[in-house]
C-alpha positions as CSV (number, residue, x, y, z in Angstrom):
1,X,-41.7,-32.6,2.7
2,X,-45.3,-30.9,2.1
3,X,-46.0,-27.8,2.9
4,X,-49.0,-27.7,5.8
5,X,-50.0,-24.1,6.6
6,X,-51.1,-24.4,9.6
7,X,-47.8,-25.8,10.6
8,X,-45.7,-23.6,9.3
9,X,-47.9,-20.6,10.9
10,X,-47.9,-22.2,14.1
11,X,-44.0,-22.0,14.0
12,X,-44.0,-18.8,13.0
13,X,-46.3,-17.5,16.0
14,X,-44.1,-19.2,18.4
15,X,-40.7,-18.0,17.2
16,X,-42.5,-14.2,17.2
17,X,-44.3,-14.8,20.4
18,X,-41.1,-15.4,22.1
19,X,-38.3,-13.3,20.3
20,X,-40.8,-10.5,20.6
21,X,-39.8,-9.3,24.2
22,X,-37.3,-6.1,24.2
23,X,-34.3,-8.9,25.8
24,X,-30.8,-7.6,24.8
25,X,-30.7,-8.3,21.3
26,X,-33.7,-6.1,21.0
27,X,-32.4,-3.9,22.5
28,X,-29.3,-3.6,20.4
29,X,-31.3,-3.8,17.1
30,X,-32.8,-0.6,18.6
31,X,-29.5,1.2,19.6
32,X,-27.9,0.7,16.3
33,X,-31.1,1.6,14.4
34,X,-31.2,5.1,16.8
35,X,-27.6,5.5,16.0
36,X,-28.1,4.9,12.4
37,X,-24.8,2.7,12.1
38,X,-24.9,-0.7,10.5
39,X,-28.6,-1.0,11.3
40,X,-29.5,-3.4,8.1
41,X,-26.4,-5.1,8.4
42,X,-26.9,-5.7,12.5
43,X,-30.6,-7.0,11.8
44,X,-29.2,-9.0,9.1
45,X,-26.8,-11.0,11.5
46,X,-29.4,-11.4,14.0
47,X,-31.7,-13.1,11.5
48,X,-29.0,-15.3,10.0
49,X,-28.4,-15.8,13.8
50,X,-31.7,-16.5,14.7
51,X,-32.7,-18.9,12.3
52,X,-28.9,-20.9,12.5
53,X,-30.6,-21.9,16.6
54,X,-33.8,-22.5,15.4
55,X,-32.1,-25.2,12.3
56,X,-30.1,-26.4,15.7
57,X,-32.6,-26.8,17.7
58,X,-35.5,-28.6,15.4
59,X,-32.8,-30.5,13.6
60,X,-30.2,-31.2,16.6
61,X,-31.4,-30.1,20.4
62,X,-34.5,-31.7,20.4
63,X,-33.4,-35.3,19.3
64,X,-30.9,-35.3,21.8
65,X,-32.9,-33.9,24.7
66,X,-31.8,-30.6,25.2
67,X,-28.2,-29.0,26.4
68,X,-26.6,-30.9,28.9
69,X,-26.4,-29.3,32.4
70,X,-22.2,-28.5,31.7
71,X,-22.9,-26.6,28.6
72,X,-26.4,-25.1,30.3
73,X,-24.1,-24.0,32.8
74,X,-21.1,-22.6,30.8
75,X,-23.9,-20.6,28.5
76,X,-25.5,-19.1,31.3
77,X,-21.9,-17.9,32.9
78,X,-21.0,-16.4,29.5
79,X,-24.1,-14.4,29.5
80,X,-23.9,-13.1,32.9
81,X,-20.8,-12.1,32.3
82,X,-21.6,-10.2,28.6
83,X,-24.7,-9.0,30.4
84,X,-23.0,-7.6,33.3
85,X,-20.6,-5.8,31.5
86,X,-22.8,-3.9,28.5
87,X,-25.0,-3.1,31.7
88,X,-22.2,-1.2,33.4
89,X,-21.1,0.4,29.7
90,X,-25.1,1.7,29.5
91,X,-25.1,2.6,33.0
92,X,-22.0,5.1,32.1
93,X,-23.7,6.7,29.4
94,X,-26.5,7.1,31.7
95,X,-24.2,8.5,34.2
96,X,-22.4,10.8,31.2
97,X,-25.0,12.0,29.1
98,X,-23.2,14.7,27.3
99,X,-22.5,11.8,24.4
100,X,-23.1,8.4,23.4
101,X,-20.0,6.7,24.4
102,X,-16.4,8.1,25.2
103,X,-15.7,9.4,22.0
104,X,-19.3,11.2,21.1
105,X,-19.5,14.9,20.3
106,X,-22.4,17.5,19.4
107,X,-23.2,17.4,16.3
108,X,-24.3,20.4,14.3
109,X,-24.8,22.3,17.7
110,X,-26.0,26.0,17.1
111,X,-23.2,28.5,18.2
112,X,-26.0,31.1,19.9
113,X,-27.5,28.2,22.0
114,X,-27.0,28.1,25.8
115,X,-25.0,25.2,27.5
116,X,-27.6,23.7,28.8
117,X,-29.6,23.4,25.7
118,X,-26.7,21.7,24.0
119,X,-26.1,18.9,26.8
120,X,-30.1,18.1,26.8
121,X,-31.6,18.6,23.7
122,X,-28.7,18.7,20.9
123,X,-28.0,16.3,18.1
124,X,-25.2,13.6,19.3
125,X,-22.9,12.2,16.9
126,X,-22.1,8.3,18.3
127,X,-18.6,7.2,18.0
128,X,-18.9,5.3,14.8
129,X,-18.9,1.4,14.5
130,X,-16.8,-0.6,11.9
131,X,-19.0,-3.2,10.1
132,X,-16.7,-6.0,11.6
133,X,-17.7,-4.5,15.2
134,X,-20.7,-4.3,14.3
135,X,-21.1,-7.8,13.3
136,X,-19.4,-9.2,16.0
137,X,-21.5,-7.5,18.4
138,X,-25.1,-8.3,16.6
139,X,-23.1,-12.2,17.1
140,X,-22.6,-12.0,21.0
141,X,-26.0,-10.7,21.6
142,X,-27.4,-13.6,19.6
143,X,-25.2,-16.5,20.3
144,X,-24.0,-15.5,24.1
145,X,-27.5,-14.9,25.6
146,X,-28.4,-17.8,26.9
147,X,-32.2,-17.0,26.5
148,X,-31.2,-17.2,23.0
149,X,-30.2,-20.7,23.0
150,X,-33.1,-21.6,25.7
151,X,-36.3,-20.1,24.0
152,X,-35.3,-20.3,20.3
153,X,-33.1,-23.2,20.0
154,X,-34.4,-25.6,22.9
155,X,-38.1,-25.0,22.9
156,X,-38.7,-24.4,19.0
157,X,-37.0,-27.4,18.8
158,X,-38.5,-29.3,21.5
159,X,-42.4,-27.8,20.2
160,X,-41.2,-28.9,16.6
161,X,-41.2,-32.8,17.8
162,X,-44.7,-32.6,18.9
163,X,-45.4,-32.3,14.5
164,X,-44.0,-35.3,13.4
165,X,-42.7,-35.2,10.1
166,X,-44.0,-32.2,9.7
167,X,-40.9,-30.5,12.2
168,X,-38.9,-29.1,8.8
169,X,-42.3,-27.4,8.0
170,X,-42.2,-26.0,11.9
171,X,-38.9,-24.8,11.8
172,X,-39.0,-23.4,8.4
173,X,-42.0,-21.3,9.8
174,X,-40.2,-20.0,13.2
175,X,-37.4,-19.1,11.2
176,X,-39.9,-16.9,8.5
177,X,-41.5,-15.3,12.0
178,X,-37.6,-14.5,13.4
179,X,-36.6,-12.7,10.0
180,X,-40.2,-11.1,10.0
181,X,-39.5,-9.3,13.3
182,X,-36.4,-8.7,12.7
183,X,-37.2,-6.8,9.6
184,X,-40.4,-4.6,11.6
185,X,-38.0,-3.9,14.2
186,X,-35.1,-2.5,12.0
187,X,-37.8,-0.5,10.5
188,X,-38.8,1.2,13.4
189,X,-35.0,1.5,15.1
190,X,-34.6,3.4,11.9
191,X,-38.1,5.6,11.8
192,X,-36.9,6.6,15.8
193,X,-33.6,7.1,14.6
194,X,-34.6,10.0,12.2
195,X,-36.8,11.6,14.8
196,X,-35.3,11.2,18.6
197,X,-32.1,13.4,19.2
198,X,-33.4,14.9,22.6
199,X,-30.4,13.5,25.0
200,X,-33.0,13.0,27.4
201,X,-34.7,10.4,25.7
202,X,-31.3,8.3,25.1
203,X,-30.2,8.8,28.7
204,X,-33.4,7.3,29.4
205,X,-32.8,4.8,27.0
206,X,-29.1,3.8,28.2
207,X,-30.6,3.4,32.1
208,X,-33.4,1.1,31.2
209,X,-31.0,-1.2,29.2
210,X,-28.5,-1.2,31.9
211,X,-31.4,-2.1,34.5
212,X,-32.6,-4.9,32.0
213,X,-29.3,-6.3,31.4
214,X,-28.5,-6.5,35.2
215,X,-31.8,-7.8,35.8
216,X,-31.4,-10.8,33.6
217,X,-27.5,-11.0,34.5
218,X,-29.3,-11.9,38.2
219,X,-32.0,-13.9,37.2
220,X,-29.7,-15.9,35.1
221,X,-27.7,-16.4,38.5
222,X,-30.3,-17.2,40.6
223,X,-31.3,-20.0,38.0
224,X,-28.2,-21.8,38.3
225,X,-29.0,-22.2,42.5
């Protein structure tokens, strides 16, 4: 195998160009990074993630053709379904801003300060995440979006037949763009994280994600009509 550069950059583009958009595993990155729990162990498992579909997809997917319409099918229902429901657990932390999930508390919340200040602009303490949920969780969001499987498996794979021998070289450089964003985005999950503890700004947060995830819950549905 020889090296080419512009091969291997081309891969890497590709693979950045189309992971880059904030899709669920983004946004989970992000949450965990905000939350300051597991973040280098979450980005970690995405990567490793990551670059397992792209190795699937430039040495598997592509020679055969693609998924067939069956496991297409079972993929997409999966995600719906995972979709669906962490939209409707963000969309209750939108609806219950007073913490981060069911178990969240103030944290370090001064005794003289009014009620209202402590529900809006206080420092939350998320209920904490074991590393084995944590990795589990930075697994679903990789391996049970379908757009996952689609854009990094199917069409790296399918873009690395169009170099020939030179297809290693392509993958090896999609997978060097997935850990490269995956190490920018931890880095700035955990800059935010140090500096964002208005509640606002994560209720905010936990109503775009629920929109997004119900919005590509649908368009996944309407795909399969």
């Amino acid at each position: 195998m020889i090296l080419s550069f512009p091969t291997f950059t081309a891969g890497m583009v590709l693979s950045i160009s189309l992971i880059m958009a904030i899709g669920p595993q983004n946004a989970h990155v992000l949450r965990m990074g905000l939350q300051r729990q597991h973040l280098w162990l979450t980005v970690a498992v995405c990567a490793v993630a990551d670059v397992a579909l792209i190795g699937l997809g430039v040495l598997g997917l592509a020679q055969l053709g693609g998924l067939t319409d069956k496991l297409h099918g079972a993929l997409v229902g999966a995600g719906m379904l995972f979709l669906a429901v962490y939209g409707w657990q963000a969309f209750q932390r939108f609806l219950r801003p007073s913490g981060l999930g069911p178990a969240a508390t103030l944290a370090d919340a001064p005794e003289s300060a009014s009620s209202s200040e402590n529900t809006t602009n206080a420092p939350l303490r998320p209920v904490a995440v074991t590393r084995r949920q944590a990795v589990l969780s930075a697994l679903a969001f990789s391996w049970l979006n379908p757009h996952a499987w689609l854009d990094t498996a199917v069409l790296i794979g399918t873009a690395s037949l169009a170099y020939g021998q030179g297809s290693t070289v392509f993958g090896l450089g999609a997978a060097a763009g997935s850990m490269l964003w995956f190490l920018v985005l931890g880095a700035a999950a955990f800059w935010l994280g140090r500096r964002l503890h208005s509640l606002h700004i994560w209720r905010a947060l936990d109503g775009a994600v629920a929109l997004m995830m119900w919005g590509t819950a649908a368009w996944l549905g309407f795909s399969l009509v």
